[in-house]
N, C-alpha and C positions, 0 to 999 in steps of 0.2 A: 262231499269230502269233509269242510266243513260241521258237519253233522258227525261223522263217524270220531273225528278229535274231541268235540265237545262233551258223545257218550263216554268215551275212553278216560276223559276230565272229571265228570263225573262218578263212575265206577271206581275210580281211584281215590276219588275223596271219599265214597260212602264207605270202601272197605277201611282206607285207613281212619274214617270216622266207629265203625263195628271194631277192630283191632283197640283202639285206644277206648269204648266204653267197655273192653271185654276186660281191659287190664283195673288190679287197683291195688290199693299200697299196704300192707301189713305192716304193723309194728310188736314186737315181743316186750312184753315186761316181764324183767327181773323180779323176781321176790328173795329177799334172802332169807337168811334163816328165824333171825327174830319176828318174820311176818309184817316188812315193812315195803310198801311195793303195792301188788295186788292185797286187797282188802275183803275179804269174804261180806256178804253179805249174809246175815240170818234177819228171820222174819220176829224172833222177838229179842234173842240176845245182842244188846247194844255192844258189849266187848267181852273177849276172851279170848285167856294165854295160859301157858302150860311152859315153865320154865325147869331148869335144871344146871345147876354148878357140882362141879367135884374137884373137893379140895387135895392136892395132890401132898400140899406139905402137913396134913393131915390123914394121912394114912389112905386115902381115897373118901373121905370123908363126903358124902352128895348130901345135894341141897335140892329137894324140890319140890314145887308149887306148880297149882294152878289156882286160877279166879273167873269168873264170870257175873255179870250183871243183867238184869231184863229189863225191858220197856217200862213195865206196869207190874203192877205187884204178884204176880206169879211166884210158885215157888221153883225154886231150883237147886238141885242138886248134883255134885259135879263126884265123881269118880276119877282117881289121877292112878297113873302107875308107872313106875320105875321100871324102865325094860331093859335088858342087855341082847346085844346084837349075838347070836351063836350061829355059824353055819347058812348066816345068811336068810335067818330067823330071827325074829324079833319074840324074846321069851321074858313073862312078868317075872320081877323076882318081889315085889311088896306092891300093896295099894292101899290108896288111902281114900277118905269119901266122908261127905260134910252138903249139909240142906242150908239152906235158908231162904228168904223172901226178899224181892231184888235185888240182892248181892249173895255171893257168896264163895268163900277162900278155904284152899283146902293146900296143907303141907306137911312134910313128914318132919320136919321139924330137926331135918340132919342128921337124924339118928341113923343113917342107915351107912355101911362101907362097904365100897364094891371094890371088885377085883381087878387087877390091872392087864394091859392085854385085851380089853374088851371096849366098845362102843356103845353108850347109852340115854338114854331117852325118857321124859314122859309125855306117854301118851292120855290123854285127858278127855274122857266124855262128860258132857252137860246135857242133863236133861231138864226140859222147863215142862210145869203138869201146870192146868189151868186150876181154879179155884173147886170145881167137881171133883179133883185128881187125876184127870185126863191129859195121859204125855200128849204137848202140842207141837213139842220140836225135839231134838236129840242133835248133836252137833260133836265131832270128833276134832282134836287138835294135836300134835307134834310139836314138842318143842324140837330145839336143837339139836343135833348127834354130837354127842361130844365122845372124842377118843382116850381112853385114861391107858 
């Protein structure tokens, strides 16, 4: 009898020991819009952002940049574009694009007015090519949606 409590004693600790190694804890992070939170990692670009303002008491007057830097002297070149949200599509309406070697900033310089009623964005590809000319990496970015 004795025996038959002690298996029962047992089997109840090993399940509830399986049960609790089977469980484990999740955490979520937040990122918000400016990219602060979860941090991407790339293999040679040390940072890079893709921003955007629209000036409302200026007619809708947008503002927007992108930047990027690399590890080592690579060149890179960043592509940025101005997008408007239509139908639940995201459509270019200008872009811009600029090279350089470790760093490099690319803006429209505010020249541009968007229309109101609409949602908009730049999205910003980098591309880094090694010293042969060989793309080594490619990396896309989002800035924030802004509603004008």
């Amino acid at each position: 009898m004795k025996k038959s409590v002690l298996d029962r004693v047992i089997s109840v600790a090993i399940l509830v020991d399986i049960m609790l190694s089977l469980t484990c804890t999740a955490f979520a992070v937040s990122a918000d819009d400016e990219g602060v939170g979860v941090v991407p990692r790339y293999a040679l670009i040390r940072s890079f952002y893709a921003t955007i303002d629209v000036d409302s008491s200026s007619n809708g007057k947008a503002t927007c940049s992108a930047g990027a830097d690399v590890t080592n002297s690579f060149k890179i070149s960043i592509v940025a574009e101005l997008q408007r949200k239509s139908g639940g599509k995201w459509q270019t309406l200008e872009s811009w694009s600029n090279s350089g070697i470790y760093s490099v900033y690319v803006s429209n310089g505010g020249e541009y007015y968007v229309t109101s009623g609409y949602s908009y964005r730049v999205n910003a590809t980098a591309y880094v090519y090694d010293s042969a000319g060989k793309l080594v990496e490619s990396v896309e970015k989002q800035s924030k949606e802004i509603a004008y």
